[in-house]
Every structure is written in structure tokens, then in C-alpha cells.
C-alpha positions as CSV (number, residue, x, y, z in Angstrom):
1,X,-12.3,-34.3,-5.6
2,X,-12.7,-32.3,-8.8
3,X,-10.7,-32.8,-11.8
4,X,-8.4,-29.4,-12.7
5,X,-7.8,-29.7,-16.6
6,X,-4.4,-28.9,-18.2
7,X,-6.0,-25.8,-19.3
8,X,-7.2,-24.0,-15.9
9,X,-3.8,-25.2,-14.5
10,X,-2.5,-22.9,-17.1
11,X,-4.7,-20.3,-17.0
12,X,-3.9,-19.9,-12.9
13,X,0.0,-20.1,-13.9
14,X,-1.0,-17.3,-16.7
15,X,-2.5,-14.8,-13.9
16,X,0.1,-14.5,-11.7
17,X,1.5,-11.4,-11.8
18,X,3.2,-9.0,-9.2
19,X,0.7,-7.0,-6.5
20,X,2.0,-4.4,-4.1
21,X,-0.9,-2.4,-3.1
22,X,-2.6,-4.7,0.4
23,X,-5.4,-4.2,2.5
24,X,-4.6,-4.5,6.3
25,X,-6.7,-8.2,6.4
26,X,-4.9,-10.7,8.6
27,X,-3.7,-13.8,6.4
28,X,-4.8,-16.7,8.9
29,X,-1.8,-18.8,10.2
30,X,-3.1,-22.3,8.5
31,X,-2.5,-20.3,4.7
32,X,0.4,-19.0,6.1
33,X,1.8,-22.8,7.1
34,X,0.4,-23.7,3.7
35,X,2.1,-21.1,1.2
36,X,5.7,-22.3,3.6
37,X,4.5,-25.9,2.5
38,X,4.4,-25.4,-1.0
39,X,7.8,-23.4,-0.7
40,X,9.5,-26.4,1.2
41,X,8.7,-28.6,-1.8
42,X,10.5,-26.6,-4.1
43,X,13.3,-27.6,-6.1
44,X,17.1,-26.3,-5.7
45,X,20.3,-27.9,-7.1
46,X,21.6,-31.6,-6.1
47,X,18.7,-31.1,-3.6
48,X,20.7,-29.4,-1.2
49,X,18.2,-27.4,-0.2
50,X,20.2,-24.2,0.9
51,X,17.6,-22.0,1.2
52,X,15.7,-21.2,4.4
53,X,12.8,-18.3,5.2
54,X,12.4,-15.8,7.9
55,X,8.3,-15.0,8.3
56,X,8.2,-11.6,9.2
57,X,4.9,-10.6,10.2
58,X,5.3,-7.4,12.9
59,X,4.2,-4.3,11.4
60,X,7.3,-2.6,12.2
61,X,10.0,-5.2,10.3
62,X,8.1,-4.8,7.6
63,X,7.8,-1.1,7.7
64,X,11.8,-1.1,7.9
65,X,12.0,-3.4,4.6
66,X,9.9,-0.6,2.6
67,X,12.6,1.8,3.9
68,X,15.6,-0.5,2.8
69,X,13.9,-1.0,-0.8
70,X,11.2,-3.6,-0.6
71,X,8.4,-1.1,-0.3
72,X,5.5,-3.7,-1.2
73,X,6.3,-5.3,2.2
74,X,5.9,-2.1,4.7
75,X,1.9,-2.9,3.7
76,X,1.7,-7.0,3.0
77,X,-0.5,-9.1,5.2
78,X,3.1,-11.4,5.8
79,X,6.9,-11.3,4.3
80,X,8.9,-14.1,3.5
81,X,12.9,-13.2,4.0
82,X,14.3,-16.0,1.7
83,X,17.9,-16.7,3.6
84,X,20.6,-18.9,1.7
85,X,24.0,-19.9,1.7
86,X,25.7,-17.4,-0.9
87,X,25.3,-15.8,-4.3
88,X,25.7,-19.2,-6.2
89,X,22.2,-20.0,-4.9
90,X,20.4,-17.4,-6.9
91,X,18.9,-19.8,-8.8
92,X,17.8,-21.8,-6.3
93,X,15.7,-18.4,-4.3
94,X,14.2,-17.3,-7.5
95,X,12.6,-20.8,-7.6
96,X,11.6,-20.9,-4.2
97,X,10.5,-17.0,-4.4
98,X,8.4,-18.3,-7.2
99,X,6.9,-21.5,-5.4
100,X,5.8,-18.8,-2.7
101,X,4.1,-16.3,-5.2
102,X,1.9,-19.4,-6.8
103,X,1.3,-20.6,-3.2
104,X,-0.1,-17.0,-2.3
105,X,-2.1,-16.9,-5.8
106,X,-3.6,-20.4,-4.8
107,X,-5.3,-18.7,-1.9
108,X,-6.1,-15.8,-3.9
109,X,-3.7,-13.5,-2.0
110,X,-1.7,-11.0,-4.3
111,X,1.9,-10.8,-4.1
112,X,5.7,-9.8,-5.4
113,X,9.1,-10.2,-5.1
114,X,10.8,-7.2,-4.1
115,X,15.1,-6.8,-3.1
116,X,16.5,-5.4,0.1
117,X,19.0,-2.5,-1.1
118,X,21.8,-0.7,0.5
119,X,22.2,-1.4,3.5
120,X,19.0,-3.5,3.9
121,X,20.7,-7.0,3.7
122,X,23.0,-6.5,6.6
123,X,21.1,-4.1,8.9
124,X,18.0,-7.2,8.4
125,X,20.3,-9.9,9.0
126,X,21.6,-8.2,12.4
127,X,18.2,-7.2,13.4
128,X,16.5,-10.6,12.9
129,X,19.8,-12.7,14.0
130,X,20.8,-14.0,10.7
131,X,24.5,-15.1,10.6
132,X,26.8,-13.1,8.9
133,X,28.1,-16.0,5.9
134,X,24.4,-16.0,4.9
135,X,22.5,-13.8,2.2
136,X,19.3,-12.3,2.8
137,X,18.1,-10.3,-0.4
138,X,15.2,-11.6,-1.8
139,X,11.7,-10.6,-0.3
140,X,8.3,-11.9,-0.8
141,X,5.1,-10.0,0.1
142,X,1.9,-11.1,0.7
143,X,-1.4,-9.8,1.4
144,X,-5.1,-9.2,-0.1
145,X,-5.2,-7.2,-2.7
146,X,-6.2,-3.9,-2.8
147,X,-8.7,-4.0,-5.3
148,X,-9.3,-0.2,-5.4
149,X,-5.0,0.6,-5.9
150,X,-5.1,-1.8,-8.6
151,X,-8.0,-0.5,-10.3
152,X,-6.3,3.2,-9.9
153,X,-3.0,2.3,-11.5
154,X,-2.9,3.2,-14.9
155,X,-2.6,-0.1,-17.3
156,X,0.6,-1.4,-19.0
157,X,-0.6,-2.2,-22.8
158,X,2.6,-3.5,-23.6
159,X,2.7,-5.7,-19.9
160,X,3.4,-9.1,-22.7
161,X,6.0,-9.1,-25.8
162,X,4.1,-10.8,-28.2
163,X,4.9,-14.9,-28.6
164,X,6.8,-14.1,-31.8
165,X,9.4,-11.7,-30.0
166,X,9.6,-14.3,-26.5
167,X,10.2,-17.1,-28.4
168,X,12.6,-18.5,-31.1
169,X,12.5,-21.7,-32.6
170,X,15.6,-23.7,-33.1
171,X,18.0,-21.2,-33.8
172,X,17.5,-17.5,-32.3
């Protein structure tokens, strides 16, 4: 097995970054089970563990997401509804929304997180059969990216503060 140095590692953490614009190519079921693998082994508080994920991977759910908010997902290849216990888990599904992202990128599939709005979270829940004392809020898409949309979208010079404006040392 090949060695990966401390500096590609960081180099793949370093390009992540949000795609929304998919081509329709199928993400097979084994990187699928994969990206949910890495997710599983993600952190949350005490290691309870409260989060769980709805794969949604009909055409039509995800064309209903886009209209409650999470427009990236009416085109990804698969979405990930992440479902926990209540607010006070937040935390816990941005780490686990994260997990997912890196998993996607280590298959070199482009992805995002995107929020369900109005009256997204409740009209998902009772569609998909999601009890009423959970929260489902947080989305994330995944697909191949379309190269072409990228390339067509106009560049964000100031994408990064520099490393003098992110970061204070000792005392802010």
C-alpha cells in the first residue's frame, strides 16, 4: 500500500470545497455504502451518536428538495437527509455533513451542504416517514461534477481571507 504524506493529506482536505452543478452519471452503490461508512465513523458528543441519514436517490425527492431550498440536490447523483434528535445536535450534523463531503471528495465526486427551508423540513419528514420529535434540515448532495458549469461560473478572487485576518494568535 502506498504511503500518503502529511502534505497530500492536506492538500486533499485543502480542495474541498462546495459543488452544485452534476452530471446525470449514476454514483455506483459500493461508493455510495462507502461515503455512509466514512459518515458512521464520525464523531458526535459523549458518543451518542444521534444522528441518522435518509439516502434519497429517486429523481423526484430530490427534485422536491430543490423546490424546498436545497436546489444543488434536484441534480446530485445521491442526497444524504442527515436526521437527528433536536437542535442541540447541530454540532454533531455539521460534523457528520462534513465526514460525507470528504467521503464524496475521496471518490472524486463533488458535493455541498445545502438546508431544507420553509416548509421543507416537515413536508420531507412526512413524505419520507420521519417521526415528528426528529429534525431533518441539513442536506448533502452528491454527484460528478459538471466540469463545463464550473468552468462557466465566474471566479470568487476573494473565495479565502488571507491567514493574517482567519487567524489570531493568543489574544484576538
Amino acid at each position: 500500500m502506498a504511503q500518503t504524506s502529511s502534505n497530500e493529506l492536506s492538500r486533499f482536505l485543502r480542495r474541498l470545497h462546495a459543488v452544485r452543478e452534476y452530471t446525470q452519471e449514476p454514483i455506483s452503490e459500493d461508493v455510495i455504502q462507502d461515503i455512509l461508512e466514512v459518515g458512521r465513523w464520525s464523531g458526535s458528543s459523549a458518543n451518542k451518536q444521534p444522528t441518522e441519514i435518509v439516502v434519497i436517490r429517486d429523481p423526484e425527492l430530490q427534485s422536491k428538495f430543490g423546490e424546498w431550498g436545497a436546489r444543488p440536490a434536484a441534480t446530485a447523483g445521491v442526497v444524504f437527509l442527515i436526521v437527528s434528535g433536536s437542535e442541540a445536535n447541530a454540532f454533531d450534523e455539521g460534523r457528520l455533513a462534513e465526514r460525507l463531503l470528504l467521503g464524496a471528495a475521496a471518490h472524486g465526486l463533488g458535493s455541498t451542504v445545502a438546508t431544507l427551508k420553509g416548509e421543507g423540513p416537515a413536508a420531507a419528514k412526512q413524505l419520507l416517514g420521519i417521526p415528528e420529535d426528529r429534525r431533518a434540515i441539513f442536506v448533502v448532495a452528491v454527484g460528478h461534477t459538471d466540469v463545463e458549469a464550473r468552468r462557466a461560473r465566474k471566479p470568487n478572487p476573494e473565495a479565502r481571507k488571507p491567514i493574517e485576518q482567519f487567524a489570531h494568535w493568543d489574544r484576538y
